[in-house]
MMTF fields as JSON, N, C-alpha, C and O atoms, coordinates in Angstrom:
{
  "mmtfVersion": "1.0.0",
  "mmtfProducer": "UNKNOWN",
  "numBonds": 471,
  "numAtoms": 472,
  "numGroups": 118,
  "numChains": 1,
  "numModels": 1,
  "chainsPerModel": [1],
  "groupsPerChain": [118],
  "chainIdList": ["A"],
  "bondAtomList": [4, 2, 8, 6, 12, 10, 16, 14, 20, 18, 24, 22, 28, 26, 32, 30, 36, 34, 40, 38, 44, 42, 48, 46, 52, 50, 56, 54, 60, 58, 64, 62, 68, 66, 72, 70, 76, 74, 80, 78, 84, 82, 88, 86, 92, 90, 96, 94, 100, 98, 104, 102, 108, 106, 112, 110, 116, 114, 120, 118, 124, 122, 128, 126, 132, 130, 136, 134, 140, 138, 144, 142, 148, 146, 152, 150, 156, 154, 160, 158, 164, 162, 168, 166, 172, 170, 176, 174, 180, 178, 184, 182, 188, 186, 192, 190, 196, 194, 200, 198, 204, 202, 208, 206, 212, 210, 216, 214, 220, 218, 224, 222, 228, 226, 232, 230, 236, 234, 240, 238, 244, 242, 248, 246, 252, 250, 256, 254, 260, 258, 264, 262, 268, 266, 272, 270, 276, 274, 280, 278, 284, 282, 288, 286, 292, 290, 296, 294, 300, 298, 304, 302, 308, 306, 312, 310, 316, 314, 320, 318, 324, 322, 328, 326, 332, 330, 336, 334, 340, 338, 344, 342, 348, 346, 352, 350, 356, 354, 360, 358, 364, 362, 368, 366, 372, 370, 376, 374, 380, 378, 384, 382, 388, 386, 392, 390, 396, 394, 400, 398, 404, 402, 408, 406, 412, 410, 416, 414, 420, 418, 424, 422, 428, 426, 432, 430, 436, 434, 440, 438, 444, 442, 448, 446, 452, 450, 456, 454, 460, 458, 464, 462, 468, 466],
  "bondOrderList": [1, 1, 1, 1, 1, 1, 1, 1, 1, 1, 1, 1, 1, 1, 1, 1, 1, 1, 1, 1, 1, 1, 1, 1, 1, 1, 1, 1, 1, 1, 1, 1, 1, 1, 1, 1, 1, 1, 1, 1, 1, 1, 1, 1, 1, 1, 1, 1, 1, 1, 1, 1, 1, 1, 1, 1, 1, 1, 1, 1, 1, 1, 1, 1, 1, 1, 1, 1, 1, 1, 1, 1, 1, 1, 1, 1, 1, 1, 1, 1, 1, 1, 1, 1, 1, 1, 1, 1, 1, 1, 1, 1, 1, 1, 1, 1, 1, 1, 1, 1, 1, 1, 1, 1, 1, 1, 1, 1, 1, 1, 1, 1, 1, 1, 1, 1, 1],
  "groupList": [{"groupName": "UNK", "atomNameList": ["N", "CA", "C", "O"], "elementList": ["N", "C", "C", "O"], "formalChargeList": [0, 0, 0, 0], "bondAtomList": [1, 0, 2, 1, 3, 2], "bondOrderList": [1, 1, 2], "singleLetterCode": "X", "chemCompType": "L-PEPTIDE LINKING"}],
  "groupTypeList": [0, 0, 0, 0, 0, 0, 0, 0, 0, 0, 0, 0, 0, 0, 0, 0, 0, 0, 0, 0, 0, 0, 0, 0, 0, 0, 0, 0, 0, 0, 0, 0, 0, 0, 0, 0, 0, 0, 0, 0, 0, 0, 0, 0, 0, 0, 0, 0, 0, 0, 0, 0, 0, 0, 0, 0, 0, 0, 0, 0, 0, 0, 0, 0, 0, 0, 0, 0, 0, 0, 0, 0, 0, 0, 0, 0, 0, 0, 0, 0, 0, 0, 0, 0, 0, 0, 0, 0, 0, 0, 0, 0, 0, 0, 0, 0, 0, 0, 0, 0, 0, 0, 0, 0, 0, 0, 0, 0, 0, 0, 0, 0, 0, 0, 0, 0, 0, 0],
  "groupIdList": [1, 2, 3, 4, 5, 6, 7, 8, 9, 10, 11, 12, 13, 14, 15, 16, 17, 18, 19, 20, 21, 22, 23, 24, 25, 26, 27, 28, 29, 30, 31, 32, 33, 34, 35, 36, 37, 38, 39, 40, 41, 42, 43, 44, 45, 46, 47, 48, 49, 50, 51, 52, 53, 54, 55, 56, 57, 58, 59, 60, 61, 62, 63, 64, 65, 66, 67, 68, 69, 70, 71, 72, 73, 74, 75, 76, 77, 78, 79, 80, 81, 82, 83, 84, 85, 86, 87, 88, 89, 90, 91, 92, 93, 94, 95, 96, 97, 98, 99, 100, 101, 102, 103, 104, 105, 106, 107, 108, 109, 110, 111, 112, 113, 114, 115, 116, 117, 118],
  "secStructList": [7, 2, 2, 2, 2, 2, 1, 7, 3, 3, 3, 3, 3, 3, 6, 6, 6, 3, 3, 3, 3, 3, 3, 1, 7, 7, 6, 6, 6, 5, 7, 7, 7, 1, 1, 1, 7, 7, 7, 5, 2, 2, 2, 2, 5, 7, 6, 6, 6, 2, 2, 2, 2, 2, 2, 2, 2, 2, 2, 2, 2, 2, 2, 6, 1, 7, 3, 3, 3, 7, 7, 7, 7, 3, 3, 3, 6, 6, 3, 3, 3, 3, 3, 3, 3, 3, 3, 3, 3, 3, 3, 3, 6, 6, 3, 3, 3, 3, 3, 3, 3, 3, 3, 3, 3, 3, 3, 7, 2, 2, 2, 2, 2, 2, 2, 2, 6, 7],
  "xCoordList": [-46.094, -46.392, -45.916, -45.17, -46.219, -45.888, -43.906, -43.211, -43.472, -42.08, -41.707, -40.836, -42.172, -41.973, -41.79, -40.767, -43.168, -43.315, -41.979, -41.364, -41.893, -41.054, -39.761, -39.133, -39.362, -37.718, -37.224, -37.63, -35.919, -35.368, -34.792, -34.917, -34.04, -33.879, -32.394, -31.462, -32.135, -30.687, -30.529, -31.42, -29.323, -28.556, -27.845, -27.284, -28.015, -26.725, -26.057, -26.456, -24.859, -24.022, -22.886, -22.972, -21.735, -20.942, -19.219, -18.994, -18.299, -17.379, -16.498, -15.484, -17.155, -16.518, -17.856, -18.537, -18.238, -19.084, -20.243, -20.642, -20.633, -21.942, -22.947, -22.917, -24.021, -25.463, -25.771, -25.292, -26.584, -26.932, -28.627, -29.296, -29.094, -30.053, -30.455, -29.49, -31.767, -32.416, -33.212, -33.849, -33.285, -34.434, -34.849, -34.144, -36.441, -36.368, -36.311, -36.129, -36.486, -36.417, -34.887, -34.492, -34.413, -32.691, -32.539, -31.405, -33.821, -33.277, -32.855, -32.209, -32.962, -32.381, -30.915, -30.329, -30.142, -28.72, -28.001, -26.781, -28.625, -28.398, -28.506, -29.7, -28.038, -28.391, -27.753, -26.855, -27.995, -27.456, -26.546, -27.001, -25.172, -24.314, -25.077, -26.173, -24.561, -24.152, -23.143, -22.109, -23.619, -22.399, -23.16, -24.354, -22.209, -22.478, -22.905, -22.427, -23.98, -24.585, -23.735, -23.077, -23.777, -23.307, -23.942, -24.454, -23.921, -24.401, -23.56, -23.58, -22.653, -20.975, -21.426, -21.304, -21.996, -22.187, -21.913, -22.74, -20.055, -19.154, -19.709, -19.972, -19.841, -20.252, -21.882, -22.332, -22.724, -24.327, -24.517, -25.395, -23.318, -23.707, -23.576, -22.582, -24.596, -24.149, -23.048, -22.418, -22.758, -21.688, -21.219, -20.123, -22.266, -21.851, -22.041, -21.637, -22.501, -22.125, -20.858, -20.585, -20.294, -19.093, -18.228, -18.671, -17.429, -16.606, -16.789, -15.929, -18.057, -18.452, -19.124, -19.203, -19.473, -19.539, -18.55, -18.438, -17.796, -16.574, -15.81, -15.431, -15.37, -14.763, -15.754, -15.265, -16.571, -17.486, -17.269, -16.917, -17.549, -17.258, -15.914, -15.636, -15.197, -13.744, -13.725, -13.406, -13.939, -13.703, -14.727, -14.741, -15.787, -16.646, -15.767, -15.604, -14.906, -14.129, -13.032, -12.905, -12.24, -11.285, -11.872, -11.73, -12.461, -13.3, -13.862, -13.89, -14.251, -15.349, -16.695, -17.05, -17.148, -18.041, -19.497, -19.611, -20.195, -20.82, -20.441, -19.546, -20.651, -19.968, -21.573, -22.626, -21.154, -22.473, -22.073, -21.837, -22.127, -21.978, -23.068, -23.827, -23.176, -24.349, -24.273, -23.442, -25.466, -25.363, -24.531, -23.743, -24.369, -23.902, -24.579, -25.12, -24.605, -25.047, -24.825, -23.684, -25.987, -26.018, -27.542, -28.607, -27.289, -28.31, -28.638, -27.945, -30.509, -30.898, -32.101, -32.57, -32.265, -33.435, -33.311, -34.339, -32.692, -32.918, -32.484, -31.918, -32.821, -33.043, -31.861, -31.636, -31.091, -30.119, -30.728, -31.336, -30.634, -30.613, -29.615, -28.46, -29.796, -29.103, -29.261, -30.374, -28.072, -28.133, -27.175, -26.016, -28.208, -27.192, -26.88, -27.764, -25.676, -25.454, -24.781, -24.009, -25.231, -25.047, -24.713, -25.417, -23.211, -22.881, -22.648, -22.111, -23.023, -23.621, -23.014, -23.716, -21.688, -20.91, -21.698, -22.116, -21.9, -22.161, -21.736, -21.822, -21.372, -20.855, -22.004, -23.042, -22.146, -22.822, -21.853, -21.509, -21.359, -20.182, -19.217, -19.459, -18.459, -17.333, -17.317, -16.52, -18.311, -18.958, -18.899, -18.82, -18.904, -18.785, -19.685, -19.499, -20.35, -21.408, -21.652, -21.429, -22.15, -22.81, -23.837, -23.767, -25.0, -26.297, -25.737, -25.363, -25.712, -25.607, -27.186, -27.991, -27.387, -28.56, -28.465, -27.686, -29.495, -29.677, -30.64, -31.789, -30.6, -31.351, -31.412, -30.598, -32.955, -33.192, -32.469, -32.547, -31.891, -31.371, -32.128, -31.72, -33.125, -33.808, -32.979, -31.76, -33.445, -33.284, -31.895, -31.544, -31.26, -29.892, -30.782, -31.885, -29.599, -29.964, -30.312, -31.145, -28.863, -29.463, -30.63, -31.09, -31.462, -32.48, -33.251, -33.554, -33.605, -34.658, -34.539, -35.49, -33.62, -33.9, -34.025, -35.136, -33.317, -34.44, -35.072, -35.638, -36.231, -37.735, -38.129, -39.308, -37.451, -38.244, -38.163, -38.96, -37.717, -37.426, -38.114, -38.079, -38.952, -40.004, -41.438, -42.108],
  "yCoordList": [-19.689, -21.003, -21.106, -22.048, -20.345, -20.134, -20.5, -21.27, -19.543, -19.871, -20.417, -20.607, -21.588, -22.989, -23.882, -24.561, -23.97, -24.608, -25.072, -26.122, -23.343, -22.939, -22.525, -22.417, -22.265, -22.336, -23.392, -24.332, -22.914, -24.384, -24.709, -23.899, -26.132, -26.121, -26.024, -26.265, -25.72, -24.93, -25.232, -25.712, -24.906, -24.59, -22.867, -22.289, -22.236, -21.441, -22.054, -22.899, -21.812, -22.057, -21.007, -19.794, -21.729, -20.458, -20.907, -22.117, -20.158, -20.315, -22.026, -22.563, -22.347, -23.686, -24.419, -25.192, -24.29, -25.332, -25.984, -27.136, -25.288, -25.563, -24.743, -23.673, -25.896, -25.622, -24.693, -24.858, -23.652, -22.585, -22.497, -22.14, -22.733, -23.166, -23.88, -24.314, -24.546, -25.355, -24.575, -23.645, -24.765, -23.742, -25.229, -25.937, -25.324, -26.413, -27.702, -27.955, -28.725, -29.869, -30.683, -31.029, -30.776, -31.436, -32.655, -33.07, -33.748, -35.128, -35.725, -36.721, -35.49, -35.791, -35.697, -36.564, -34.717, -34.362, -34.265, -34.108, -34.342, -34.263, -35.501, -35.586, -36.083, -37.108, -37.268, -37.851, -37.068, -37.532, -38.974, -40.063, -38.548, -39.391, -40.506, -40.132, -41.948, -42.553, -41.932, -41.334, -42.179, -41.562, -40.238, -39.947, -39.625, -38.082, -36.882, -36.388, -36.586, -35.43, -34.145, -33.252, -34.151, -32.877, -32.532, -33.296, -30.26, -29.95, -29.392, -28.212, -30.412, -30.115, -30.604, -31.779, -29.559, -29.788, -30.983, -31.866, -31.114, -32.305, -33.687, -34.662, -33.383, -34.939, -35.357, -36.492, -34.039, -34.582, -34.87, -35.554, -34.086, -34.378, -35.853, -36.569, -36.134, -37.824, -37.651, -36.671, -39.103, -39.227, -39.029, -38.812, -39.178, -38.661, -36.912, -36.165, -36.645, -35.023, -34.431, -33.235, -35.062, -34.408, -34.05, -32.956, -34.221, -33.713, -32.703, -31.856, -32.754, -31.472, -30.395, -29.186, -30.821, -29.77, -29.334, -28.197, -30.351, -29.599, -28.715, -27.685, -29.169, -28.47, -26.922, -26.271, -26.764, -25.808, -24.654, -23.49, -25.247, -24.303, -23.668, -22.51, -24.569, -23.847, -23.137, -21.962, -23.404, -22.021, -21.018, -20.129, -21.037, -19.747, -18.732, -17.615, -19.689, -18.887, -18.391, -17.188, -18.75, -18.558, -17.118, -16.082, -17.273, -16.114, -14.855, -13.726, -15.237, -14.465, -14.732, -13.663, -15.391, -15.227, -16.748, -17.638, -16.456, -17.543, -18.451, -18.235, -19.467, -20.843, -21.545, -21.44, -22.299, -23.371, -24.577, -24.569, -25.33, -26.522, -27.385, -27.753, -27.639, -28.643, -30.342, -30.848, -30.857, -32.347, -33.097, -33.756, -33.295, -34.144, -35.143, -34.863, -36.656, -37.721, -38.09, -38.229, -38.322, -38.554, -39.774, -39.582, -40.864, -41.681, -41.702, -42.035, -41.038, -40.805, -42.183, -42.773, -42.333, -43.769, -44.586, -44.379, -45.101, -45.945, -45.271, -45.758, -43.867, -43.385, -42.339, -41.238, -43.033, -42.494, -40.66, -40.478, -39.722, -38.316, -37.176, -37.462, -36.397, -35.23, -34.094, -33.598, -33.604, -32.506, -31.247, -31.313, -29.776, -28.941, -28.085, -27.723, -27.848, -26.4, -25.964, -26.25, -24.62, -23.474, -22.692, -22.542, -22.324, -21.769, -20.386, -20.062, -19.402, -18.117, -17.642, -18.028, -16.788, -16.187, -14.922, -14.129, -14.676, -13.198, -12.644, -13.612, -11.683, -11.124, -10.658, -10.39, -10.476, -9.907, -9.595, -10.435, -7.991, -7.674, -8.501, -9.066, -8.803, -9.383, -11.002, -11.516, -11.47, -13.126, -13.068, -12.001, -14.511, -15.016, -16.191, -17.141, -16.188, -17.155, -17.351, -16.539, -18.463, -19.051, -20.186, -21.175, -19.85, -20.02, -21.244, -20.899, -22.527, -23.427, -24.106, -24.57, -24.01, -24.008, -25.711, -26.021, -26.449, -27.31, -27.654, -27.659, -27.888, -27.659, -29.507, -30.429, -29.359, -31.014, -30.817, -29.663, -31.674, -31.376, -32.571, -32.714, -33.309, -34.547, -35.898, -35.844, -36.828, -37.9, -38.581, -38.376, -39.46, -39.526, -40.742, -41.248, -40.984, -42.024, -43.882, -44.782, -43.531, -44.973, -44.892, -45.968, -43.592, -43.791, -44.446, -45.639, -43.352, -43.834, -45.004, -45.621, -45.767, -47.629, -47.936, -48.447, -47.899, -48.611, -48.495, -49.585, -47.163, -47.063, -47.553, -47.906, -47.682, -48.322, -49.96, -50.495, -50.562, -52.044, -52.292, -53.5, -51.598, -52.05, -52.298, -52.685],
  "zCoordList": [-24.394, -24.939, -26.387, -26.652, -27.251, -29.033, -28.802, -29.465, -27.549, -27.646, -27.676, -28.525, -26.307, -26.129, -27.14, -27.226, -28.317, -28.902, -29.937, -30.123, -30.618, -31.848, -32.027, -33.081, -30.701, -30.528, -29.994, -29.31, -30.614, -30.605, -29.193, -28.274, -29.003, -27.757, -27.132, -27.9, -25.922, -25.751, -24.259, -23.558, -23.857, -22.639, -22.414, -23.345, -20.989, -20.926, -20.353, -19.551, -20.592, -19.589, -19.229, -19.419, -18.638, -17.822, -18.335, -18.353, -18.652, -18.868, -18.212, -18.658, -17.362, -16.012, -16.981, -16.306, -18.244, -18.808, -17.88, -18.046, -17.09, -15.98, -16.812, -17.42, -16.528, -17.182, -16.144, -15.021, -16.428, -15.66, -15.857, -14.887, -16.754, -17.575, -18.279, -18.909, -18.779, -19.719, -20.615, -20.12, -21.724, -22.629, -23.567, -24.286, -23.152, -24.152, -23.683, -22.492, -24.731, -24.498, -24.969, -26.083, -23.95, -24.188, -24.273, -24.509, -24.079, -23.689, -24.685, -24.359, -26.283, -27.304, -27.308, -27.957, -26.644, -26.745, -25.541, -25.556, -24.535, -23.236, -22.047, -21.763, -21.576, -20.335, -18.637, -18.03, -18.584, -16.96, -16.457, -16.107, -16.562, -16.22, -15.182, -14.763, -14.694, -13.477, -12.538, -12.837, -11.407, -10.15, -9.711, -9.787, -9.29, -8.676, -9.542, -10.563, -8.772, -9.609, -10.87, -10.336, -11.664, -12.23, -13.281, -14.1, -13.312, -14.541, -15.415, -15.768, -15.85, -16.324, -17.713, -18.058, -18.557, -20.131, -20.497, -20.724, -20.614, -21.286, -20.922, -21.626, -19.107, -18.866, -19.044, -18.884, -19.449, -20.016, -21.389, -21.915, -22.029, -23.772, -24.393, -24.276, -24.982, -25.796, -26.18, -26.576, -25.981, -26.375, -28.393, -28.91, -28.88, -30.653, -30.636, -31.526, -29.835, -29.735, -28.886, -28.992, -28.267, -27.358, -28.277, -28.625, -28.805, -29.808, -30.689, -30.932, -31.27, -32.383, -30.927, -31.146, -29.821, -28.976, -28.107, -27.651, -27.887, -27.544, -28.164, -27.605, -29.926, -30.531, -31.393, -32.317, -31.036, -31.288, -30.189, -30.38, -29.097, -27.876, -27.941, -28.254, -27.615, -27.849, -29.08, -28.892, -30.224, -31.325, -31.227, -32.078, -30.094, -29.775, -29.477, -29.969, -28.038, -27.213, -28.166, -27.938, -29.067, -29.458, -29.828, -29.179, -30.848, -31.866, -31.282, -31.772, -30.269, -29.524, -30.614, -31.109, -30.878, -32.256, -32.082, -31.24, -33.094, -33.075, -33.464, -34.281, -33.314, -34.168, -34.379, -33.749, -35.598, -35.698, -36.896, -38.104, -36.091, -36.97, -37.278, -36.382, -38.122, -38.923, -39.651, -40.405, -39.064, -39.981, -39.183, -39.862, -37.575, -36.932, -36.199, -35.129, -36.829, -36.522, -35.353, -34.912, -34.621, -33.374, -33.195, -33.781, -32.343, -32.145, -30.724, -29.763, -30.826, -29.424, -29.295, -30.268, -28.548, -27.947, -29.579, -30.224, -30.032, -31.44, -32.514, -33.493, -32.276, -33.731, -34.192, -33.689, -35.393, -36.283, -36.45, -37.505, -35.767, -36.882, -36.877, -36.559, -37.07, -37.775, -36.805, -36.633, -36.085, -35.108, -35.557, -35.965, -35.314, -35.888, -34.542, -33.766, -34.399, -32.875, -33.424, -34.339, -32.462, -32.722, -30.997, -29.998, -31.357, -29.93, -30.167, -31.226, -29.215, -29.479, -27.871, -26.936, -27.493, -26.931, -26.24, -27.083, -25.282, -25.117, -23.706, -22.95, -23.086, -22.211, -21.093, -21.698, -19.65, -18.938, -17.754, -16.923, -17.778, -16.874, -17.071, -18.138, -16.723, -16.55, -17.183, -17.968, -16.63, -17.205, -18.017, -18.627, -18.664, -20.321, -20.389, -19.628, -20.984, -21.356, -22.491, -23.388, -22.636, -23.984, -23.948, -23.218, -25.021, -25.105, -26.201, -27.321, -25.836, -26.814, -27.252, -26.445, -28.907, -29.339, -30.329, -31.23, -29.748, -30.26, -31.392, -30.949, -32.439, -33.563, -34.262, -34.212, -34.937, -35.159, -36.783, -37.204, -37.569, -38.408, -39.413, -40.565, -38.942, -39.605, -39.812, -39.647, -40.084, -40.047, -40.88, -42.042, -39.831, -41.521, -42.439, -42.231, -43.718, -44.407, -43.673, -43.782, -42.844, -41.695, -41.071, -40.691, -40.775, -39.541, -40.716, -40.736, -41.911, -42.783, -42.948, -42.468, -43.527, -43.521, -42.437, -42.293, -41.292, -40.187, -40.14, -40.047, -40.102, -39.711, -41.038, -41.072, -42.197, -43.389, -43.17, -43.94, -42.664, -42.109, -41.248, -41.014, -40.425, -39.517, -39.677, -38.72]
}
C-alpha cells in the first residue's frame, strides 16, 4: 500500500512498444484510443506527450541508458500541467524492455490562471 501511494506512476513495456504492464495511476498520460483495441504505448499516450515520448524512447534505445526529460506541458481533463519521464532500459535474457516512469511535474503558469479565474 505505502508503494502504491508514493511511487510514481509507469508502464513496462516491450521493445514492439506494447504495454505489458501498468504501475500506478496512468489516466493523466495515458488513454484509450476509438476503434480497435490496443496496448500500443504511441497510440495510448496524449497527444502533448507523444513526441517527448517518442523521442525519449528512441534515445533510451539508442544509448542503452536512461533518458529523462522534464517540464513537458501536457493538458489532462482541463488542466494545463507539467509532466516529467523518465525511460529506464533494462534487459531480461534476450528481451529489451523499458519501465517508462511518469512523474507529476506541477502545475504550468496557464493552469495557475485558470484555476485563479474560477
Amino acid at each position: 500500500m505505502l508503494l502504491a501511494e508514493y511511487a510514481p506512476s509507469g508502464v513496462l513495456i516491450n521493445s514492439k512498444m506494447e504495454v505489458l504492464q501498468f504501475r500506478g495511476r496512468t489516466a493523466d498520460y495515458l488513454e484509450h484510443s476509438p476503434g480497435e483495441a490496443s496496448l500500443n504505448l504511441m497510440k495510448m499516450a496524449r497527444h502533448d506527450l507523444l513526441i517527448d515520448l517518442r523521442t525519449a524512447i528512441s534515445r533510451a534505445i539508442k544509448v542503452d541508458g536512461v533518458i529523462r526529460k522534464e517540464a513537458i506541458p501536457c493538458n489532462s481533463d482541463g488542466k494545463e500541467k507539467l509532466v516529467n519521464l523518465q525511460i529506464i532500459p533494462f534487459r531480461a535474457g534476450s528481451e529489451r524492455y523499458f519501465f517508462v516512469v511518469f512523474e507529476d511535474g506541477g502545475i504550468t503558469e496557464e493552469g495557475k490562471a485558470s484555476s485563479a479565474r474560477r
